[in-house]
N, C-alpha and C positions, 0 to 999 in steps of 0.2 A: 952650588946649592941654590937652589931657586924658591925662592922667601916671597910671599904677598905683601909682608911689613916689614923690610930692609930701611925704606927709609930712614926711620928714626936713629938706625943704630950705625956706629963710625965704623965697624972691625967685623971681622966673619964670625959667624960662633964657630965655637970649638965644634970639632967635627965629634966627638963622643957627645957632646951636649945635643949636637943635632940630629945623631940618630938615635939619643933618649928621648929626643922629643919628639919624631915623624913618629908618623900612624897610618903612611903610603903602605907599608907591607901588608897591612891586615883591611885598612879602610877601602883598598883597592876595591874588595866587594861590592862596591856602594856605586859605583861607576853609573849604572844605569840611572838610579835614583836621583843623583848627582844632574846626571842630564835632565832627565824629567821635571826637578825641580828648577832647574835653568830656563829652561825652554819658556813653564809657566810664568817665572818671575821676567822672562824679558817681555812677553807676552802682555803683561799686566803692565808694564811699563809704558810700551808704547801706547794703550789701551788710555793710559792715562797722559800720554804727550811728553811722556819724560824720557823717552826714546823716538827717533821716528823712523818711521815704516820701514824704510829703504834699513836704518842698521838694525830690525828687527829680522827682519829677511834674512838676511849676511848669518846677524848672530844664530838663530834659529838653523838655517841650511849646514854651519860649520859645524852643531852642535851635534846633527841627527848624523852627518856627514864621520865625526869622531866616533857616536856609539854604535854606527854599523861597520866602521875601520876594528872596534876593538871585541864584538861581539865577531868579525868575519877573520879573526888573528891576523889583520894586516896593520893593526898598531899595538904595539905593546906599552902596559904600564910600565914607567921607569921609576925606581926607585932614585934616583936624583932630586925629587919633587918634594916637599916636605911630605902631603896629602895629596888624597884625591881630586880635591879641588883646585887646591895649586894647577895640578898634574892637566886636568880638562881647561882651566880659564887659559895656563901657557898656552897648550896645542893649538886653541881656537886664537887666541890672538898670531901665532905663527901663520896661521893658516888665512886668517880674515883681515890680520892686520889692526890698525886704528878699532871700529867696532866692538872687537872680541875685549878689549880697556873698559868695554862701555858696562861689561855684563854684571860687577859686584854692586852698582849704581841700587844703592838704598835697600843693600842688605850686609849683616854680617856671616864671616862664618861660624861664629855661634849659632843663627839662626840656621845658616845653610847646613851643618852638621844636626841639626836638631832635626831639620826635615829629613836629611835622607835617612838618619837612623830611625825616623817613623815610618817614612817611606818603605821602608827595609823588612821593619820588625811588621808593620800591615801585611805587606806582601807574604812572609813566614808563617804569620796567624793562619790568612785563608790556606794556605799547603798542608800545614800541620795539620789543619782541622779537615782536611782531605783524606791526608792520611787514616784518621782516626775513622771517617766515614767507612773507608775499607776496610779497617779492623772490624767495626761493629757488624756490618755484611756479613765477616766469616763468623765470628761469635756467632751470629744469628742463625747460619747455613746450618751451624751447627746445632743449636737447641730445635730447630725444625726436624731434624732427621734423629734424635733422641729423644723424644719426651717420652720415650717408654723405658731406654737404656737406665736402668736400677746400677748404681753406685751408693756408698758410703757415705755420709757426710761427716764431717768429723768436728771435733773442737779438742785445743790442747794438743791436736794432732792424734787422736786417740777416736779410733768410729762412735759414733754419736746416733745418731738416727738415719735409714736408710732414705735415700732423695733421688734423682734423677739427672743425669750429667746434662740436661738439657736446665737443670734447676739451679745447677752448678755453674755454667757456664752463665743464666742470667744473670748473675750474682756478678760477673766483669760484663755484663752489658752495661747494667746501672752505673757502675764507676765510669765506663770511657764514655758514656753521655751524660755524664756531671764533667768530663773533660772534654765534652763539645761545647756543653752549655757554657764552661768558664772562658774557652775560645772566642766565644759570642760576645762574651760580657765585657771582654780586653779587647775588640777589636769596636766595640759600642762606643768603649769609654776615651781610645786615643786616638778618635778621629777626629781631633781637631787640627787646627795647621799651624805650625810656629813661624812659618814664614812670613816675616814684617815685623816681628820683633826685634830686629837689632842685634844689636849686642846684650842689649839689657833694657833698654829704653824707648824703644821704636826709633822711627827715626823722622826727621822734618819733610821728605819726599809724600806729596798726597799719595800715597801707595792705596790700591783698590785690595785689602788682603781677602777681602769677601769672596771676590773675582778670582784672585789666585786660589782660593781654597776649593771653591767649586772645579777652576780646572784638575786639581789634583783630586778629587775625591772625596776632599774631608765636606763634615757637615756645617763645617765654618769656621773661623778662625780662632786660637785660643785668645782668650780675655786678657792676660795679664803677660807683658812681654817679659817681665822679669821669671816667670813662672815659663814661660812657652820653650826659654832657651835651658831651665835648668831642671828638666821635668823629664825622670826616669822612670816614674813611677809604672808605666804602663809596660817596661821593660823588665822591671822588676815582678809587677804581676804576671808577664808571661814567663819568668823565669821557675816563677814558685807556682804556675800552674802546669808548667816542664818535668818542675820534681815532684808534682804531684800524677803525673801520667806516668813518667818512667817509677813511679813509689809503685803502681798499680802493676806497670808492666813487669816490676820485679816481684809482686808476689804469686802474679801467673805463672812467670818463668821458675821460681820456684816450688811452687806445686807439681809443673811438668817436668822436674828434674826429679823432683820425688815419684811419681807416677813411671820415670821412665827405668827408673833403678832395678835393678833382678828381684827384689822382695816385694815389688809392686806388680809391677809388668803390667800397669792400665793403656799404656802407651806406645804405640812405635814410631817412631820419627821417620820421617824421607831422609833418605840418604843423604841428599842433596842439604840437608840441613844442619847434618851430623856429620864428627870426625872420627880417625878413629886413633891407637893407641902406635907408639913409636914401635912399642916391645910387645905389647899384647893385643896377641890378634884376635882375640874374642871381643874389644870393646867397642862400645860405637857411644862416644858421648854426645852429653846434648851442650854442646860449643856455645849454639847463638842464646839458648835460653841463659847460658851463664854469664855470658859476657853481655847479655842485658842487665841481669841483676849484677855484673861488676859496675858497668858504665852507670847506672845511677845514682854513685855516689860522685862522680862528675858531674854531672848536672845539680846537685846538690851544692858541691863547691863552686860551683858558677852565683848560683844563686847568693850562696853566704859572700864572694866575692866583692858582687855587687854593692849587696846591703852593707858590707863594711867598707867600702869604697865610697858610697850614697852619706853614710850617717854623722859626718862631720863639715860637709861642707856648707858655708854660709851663702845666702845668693849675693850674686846670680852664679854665673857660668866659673867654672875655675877647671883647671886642667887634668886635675884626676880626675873628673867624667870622661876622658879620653878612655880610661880604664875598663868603662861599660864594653868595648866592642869585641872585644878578645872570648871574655868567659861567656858573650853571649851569641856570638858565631860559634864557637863552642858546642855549646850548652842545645841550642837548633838544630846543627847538624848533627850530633849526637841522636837524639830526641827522633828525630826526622828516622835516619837511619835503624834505629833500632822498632819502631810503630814499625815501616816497611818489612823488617825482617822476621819482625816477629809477627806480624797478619802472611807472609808467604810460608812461614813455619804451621801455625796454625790452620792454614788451608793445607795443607799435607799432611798433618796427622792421624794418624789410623789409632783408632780406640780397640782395645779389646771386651768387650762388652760382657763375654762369660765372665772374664778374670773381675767386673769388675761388679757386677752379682753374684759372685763367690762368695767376693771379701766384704760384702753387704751382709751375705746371709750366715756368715761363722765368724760375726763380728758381735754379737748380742746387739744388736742397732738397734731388734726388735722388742727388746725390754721394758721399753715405754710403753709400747703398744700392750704388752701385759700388762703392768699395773695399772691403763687405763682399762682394758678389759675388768680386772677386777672391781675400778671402781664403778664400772657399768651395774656390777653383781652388788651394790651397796656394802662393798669394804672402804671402810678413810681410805684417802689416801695413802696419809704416810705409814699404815697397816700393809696397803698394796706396796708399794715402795720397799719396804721389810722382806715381803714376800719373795719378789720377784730379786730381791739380791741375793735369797737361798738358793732361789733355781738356779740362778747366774752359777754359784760358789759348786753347787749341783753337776753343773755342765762341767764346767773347769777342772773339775774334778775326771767325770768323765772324759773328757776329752769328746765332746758332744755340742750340739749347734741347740735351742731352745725347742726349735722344731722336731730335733731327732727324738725328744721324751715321751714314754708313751704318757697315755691320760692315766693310767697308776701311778707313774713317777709322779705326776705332774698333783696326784688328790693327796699323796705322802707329805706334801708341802703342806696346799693347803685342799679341804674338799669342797670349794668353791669351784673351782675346774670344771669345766665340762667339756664335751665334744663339739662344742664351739672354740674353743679355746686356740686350732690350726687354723681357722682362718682368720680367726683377730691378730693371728701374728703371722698370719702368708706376708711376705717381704710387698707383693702385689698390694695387697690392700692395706698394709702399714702407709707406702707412698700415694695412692690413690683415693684414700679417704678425706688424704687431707688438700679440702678442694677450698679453703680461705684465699681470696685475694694474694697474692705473692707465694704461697705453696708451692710444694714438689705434686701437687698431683697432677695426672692428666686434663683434666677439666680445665683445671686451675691456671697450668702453664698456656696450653692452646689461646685461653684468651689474655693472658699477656703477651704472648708470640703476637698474634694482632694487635696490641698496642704497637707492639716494638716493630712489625710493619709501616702502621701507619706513621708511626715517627719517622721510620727511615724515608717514607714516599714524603714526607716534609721537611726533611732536613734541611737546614741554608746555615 
């Protein structure tokens, strides 16, 4: 077992003890990060004379020399190693000798695990918010080529007023660009560097962490090393801004399960998207959209993981933050994988656009749009309102859509009516009239379609 802190202790640890304690299985990930932040801290060393040049070189050459051995599969991680770390400082001293001793020189690995899991969780941020980038693209492809396609809107799940699946769909542009904007805001707020904090206290080496920070990226160094090494907070705001994408991604996925059902038929999936049944050969279910909406209560449990892993410990650094790396490789790859599957699902959907102006137009959606007609005609409101729930009860009866009444049925109600009355409820000018700021109408959408252009030609 190969230990960085054997000195202190007379006797092996128990071998159950020591691989309750490794984090080489999972922390492997971190390899690169690992490197990167070595490279900068030998860098800043020599920079500052507490290394010199010649074991700067060595360290440096052994180190890029390791991540291209393990990125080209001609070194493998060993799980012999307690960590990642262990794992990279052994190999370079194997390989460099004397120098490769020189590399922990005025850092801990509480700092060192600190950086690479920022290291890490940065690098996640910008992919995730990538992904998300191509999500919004097809969301958009899509409201572009629909502002006219008349659909349902509904609430309680019960049709509501008739909208536009281009009005519907903006409806998840706004959520996944409040899930780029939170992207932004976690990747603003944890670019500081914890590297040169120590263990807990910094340390007595004139360390330049200004310098190491600029090499790495960050906008400067964190302030408080006791804070630098025991700061999950920005892993915990990606985690809950995780289950807030896959919260969103599960109620798309299930609208498009509902949509794709036989009593709906708004929907056809690509095959390539859809399975089908063991025993019944008529089915084709929607697989990816469910096991989106399953996997988000995984990412949720990552989330509560954390938080209750996080909510007791005192500073600084203590061993149950080792706990952070499991639910939140997790929780990423999850996250990651399902954005991809479900923007390839979405760019392959076929809409049925009659079926889905059908179930607009023998849905009473346009009911509102009568008792606003009537209050045009100086009826109260809630007189109109009374009204137009006869007609309703009227149709229902009949077995009839609002539009199929002639203007007799429609003066038997009330004799305010007139032969305007068809086109204050044509399903067209229910959704077209309404041209306010954020509307389903044509007007209305077009020019938020060019907002959400110009966002996208700016996106970062």
């Amino acid at each position: 077992m190969a230990q960085l802190w054997g000195g202190r202790f007379t006797k092996e640890t128990d071998q159950l003890v020591y691989n309750f304690n490794a984090s080489i299985s999972f922390d492997k990930r971190l390899y690169a990060q690992d490197i990167r932040g070595s490279i900068a801290h030998v860098m800043m060393l020599a920079k500052q004379g507490i290394l010199t040049d010649a074991d700067k070189e060595k360290i440096v050459e052994g180190l890029e020399g390791i991540l291209d051995d393990i990125e080209k599969g001609r070194l493998e991680i060993s799980d012999k190693y307690e960590d990642i770390h262990s794992f990279v400082e052994a190999v370079l001293t194997e390989r460099i000798g004397e120098p490769g001793k020189k590399l922990h020189t005025g850092r801990s690995r509480n700092d060192q695990v600190a950086l690479d899991m920022k290291l890490y969780t940065r690098d996640e941020v910008h992919l995730i918010d990538n992904l998300l980038k191509e999500l919004l693209f097809a969301i958009l492809n899509i409201m572009e080529e629909h502002t006219e396609t008349i659909m349902p809107g509904f609430t309680h799940l019960q049709k509501a007023q008739p909208i536009t699946l281009a009005h519907h769909m903006g409806a998840y542009f706004e959520m996944f660009k409040r899930d780029h904007e939170r992207m932004h805001d976690i990747y603003r707020r944890m670019n500081t560097c914890p590297l040169g904090s120590g263990a807990l206290a910094g340390t007595t080496y004139p360390l330049d962490r200004d310098y190491t920070a600029k090499l790495l990226g960050f906008d400067g160094p964190t302030l408080n090393s006791m804070d630098g090494v025991s700061d999950r907070d920005y892993l915990i705001e990606l985690l809950a801004a995780l289950a807030t994408v896959m919260m969103h991604l599960s109620r798309f996925s299930e609208e498009i399960i509902i949509w794709n059902s036989n009593e709906y038929q708004f929907v056809e999936l690509d095959d390539a998207y859809s399975t089908g049944s063991s025993i019944m050969p008529q089915k084709k279910n929607p697989d990816i959209a469910e096991l989106v909406r399953g996997k988000t209560g995984r990412v949720y449990g990552a989330l509560m993981s954390l938080l209750t892993s996080m909510k007791g410990i005192p500073l600084a650094y203590n061993k149950d933050m080792q706990e952070d790396k499991e639910p939140a490789f997790d929780a990423i790859d999850t996250a990651k994988g399902c954005i991809s599957l479900f923007t390839g699902m979405l760019r392959t959907i076929r809409f049925n656009k009659d079926r889905m102006e059908a179930s607009a137009r023998h849905g009473f959606t346009n009911a509102t749009d009568a008792a606003d007609y009537l209050v045009g005609k100086g009826v109260p409101f809630r007189d109109a309102h009374g009204i137009v729930g006869q007609l309703v009860l009227y149709c229902i009866d009949k077995g009839i859509a609002l539009d199929d009444m002639t203007l007799e049925e429609y003066r038997e109600i009330s004799p305010v009516f007139q032969e305007d009355i068809y086109d204050a409820i044509s399903i067209d000018t229910c959704v077209n009239k309404r041209v306010t700021t954020g509307a389903p109408g044509k007007k209305a959408m077009e020019e938020v379609i060019g907002i959400y252009k110009k966002y996208m030609r700016e996106y970062s």
